[in-house]
Backbone as CSV, one residue per row, in Angstrom:
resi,resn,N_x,N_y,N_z,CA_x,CA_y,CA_z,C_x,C_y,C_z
1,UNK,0.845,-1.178,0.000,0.000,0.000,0.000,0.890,1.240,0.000
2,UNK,0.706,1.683,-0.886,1.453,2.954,-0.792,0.960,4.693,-0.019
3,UNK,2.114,5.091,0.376,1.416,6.534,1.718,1.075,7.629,0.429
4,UNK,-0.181,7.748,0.587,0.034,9.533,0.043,-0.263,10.564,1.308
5,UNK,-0.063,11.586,0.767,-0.063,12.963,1.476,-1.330,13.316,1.063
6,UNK,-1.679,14.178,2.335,-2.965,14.918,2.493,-2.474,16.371,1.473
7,UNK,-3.385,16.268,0.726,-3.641,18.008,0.393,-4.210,18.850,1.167
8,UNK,-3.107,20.101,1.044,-3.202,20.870,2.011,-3.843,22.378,1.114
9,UNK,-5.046,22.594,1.471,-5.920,23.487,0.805,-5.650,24.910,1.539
10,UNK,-5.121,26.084,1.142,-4.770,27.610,1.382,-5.999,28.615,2.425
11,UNK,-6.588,28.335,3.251,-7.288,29.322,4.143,-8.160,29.983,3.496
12,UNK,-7.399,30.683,2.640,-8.003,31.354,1.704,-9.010,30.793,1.027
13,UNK,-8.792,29.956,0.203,-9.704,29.245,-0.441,-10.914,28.606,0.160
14,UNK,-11.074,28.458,1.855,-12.134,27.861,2.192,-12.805,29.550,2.419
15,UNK,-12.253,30.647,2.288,-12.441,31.435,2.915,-13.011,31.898,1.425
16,UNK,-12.756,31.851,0.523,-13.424,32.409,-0.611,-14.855,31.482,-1.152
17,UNK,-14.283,30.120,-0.880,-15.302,29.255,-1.549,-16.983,29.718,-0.059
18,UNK,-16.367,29.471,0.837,-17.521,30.377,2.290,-18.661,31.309,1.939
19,UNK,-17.561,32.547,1.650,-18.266,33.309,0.643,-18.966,33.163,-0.321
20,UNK,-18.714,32.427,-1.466,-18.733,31.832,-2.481,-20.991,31.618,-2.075
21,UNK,-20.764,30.341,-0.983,-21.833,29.796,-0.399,-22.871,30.805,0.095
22,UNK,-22.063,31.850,0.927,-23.088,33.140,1.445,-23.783,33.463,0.410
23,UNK,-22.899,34.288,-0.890,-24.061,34.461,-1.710,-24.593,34.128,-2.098
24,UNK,-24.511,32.911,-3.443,-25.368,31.646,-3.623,-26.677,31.648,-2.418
25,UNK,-26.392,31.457,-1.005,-27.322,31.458,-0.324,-28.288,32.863,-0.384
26,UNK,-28.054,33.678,-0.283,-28.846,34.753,-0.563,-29.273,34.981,-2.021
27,UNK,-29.387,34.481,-3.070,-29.224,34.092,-4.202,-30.702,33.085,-4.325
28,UNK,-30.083,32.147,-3.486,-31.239,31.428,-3.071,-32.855,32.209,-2.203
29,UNK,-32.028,32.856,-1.723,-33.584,33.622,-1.118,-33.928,34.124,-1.908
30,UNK,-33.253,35.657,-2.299,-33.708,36.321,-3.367,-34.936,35.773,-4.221
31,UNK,-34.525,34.485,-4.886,-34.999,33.738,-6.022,-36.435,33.216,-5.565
32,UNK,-36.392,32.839,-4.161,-37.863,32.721,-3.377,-38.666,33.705,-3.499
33,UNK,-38.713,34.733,-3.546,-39.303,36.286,-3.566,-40.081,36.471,-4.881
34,UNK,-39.509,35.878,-6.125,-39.984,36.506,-7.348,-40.852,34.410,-7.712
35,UNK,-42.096,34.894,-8.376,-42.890,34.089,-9.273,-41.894,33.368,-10.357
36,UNK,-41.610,32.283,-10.881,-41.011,32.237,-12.029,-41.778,31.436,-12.564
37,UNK,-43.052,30.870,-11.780,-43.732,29.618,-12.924,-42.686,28.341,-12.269
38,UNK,-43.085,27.764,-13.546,-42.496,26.409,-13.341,-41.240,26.166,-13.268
39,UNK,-40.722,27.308,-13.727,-38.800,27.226,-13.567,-38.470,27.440,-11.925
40,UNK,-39.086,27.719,-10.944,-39.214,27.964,-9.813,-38.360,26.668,-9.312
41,UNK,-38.398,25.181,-9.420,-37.851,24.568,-8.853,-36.458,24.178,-9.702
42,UNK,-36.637,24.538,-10.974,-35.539,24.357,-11.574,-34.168,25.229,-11.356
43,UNK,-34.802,26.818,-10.902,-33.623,27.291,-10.669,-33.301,26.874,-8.912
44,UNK,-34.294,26.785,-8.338,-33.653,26.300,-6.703,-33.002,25.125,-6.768
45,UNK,-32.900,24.163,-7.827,-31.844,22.567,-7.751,-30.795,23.232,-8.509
46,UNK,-30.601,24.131,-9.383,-29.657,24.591,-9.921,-28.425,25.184,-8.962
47,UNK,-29.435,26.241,-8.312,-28.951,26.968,-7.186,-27.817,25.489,-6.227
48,UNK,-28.725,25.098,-5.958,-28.429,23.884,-5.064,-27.380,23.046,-5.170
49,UNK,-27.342,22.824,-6.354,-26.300,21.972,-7.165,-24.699,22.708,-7.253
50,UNK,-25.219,24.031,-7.359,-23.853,24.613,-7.070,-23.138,24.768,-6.478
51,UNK,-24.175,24.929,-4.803,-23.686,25.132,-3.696,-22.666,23.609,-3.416
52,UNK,-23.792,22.298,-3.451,-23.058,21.289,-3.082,-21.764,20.844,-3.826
53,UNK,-21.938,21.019,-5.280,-20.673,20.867,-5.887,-19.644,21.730,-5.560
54,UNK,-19.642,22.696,-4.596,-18.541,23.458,-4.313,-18.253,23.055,-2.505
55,UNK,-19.059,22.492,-2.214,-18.896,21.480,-0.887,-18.159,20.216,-0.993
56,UNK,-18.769,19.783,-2.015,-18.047,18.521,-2.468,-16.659,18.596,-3.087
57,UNK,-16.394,19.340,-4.124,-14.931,19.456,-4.779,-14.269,20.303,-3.325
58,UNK,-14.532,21.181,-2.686,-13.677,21.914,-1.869,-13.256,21.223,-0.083
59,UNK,-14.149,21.216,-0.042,-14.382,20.859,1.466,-14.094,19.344,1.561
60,UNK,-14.798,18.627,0.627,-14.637,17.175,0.632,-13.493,16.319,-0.039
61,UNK,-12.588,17.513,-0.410,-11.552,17.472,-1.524,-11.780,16.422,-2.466
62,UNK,-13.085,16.148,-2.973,-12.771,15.280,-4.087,-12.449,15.518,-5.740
63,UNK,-11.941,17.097,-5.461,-10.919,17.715,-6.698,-9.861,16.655,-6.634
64,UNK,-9.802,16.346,-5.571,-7.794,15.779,-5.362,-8.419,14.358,-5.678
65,UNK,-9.302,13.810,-5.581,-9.537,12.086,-5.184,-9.128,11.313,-6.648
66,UNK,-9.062,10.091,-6.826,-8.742,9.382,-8.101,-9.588,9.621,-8.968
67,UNK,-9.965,9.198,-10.025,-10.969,9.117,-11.085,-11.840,8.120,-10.771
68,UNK,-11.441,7.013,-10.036,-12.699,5.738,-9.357,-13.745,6.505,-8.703
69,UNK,-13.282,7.215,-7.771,-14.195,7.468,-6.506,-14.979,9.095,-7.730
70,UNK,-13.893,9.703,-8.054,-15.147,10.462,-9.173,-16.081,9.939,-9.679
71,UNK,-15.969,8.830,-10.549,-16.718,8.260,-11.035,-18.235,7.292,-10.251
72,UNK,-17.492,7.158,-9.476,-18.667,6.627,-8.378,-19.358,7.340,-7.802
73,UNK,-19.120,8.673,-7.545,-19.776,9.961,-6.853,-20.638,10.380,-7.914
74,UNK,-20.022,10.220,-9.032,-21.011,10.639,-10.859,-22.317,9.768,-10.685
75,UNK,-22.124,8.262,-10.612,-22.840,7.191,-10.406,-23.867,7.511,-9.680
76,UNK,-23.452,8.006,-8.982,-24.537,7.659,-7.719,-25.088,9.294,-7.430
77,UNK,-24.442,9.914,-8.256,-25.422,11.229,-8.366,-26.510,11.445,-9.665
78,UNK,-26.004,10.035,-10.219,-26.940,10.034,-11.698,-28.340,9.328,-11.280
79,UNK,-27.921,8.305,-10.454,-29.124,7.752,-10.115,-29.936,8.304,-9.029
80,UNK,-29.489,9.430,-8.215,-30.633,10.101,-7.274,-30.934,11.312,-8.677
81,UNK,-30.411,11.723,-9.588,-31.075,12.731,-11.114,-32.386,11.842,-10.952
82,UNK,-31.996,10.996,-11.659,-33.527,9.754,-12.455,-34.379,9.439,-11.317
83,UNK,-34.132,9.263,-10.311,-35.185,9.254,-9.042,-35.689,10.461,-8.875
84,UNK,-35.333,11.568,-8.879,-36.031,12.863,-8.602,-36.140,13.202,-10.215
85,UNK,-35.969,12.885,-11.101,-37.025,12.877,-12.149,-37.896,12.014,-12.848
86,UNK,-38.088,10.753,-12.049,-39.235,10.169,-11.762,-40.376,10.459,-11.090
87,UNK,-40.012,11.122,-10.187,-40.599,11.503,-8.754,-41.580,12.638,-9.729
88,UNK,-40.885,13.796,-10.200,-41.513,15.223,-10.782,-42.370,14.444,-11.945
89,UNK,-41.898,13.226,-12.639,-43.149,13.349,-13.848,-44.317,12.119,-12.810
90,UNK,-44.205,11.800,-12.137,-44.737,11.356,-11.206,-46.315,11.870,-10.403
91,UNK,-45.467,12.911,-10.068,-46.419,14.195,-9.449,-47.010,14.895,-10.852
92,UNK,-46.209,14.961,-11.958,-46.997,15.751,-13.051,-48.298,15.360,-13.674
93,UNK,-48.159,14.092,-13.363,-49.046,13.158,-14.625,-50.244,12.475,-13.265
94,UNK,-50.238,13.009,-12.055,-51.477,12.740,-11.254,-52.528,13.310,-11.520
């Protein structure tokens, strides 16, 4: 088994990506405030998606991780997609 080293991520960067989240989060409110119709949930998973993908690559460092465990995180974020768009034509077609 071979040792690797921890990546060591700059202060800064949790300190920008933080930020990063604040607004996004207010971003997110904002977006509560105004009518959009049916794009209403599309832009709040959008919203959403951003936030976590910047949780996930930063915080969870899986920028640094192999291409397996990418790929498995892809996997298994493809199949909660198709479950929550089962779910919406689900609810559409009641």
């Amino acid at each position: 088994m071979t040792e690797e080293h921890a990546h060591l991520v700059p202060y800064k960067t949790f300190l920008l990506i933080w930020v990063a989240l604040l607004v996004l989060t207010v971003i997110t409110v904002a977006a509560a405030q105004f009518d959009f119709g049916a794009l209403n949930i599309w832009i709040a998973l959008g919203i959403a998606t951003l936030k976590s993908s910047l949780v996930v690559a930063i915080f969870m460092h899986m920028k640094y991780e192999q291409w397996l465990f990418k790929l498995a995180l892809l996997a298994a974020l493809a199949i909660l997609a198709i479950f929550i768009g089962l779910t919406f034509f689900d609810v559409l077609y009641r």
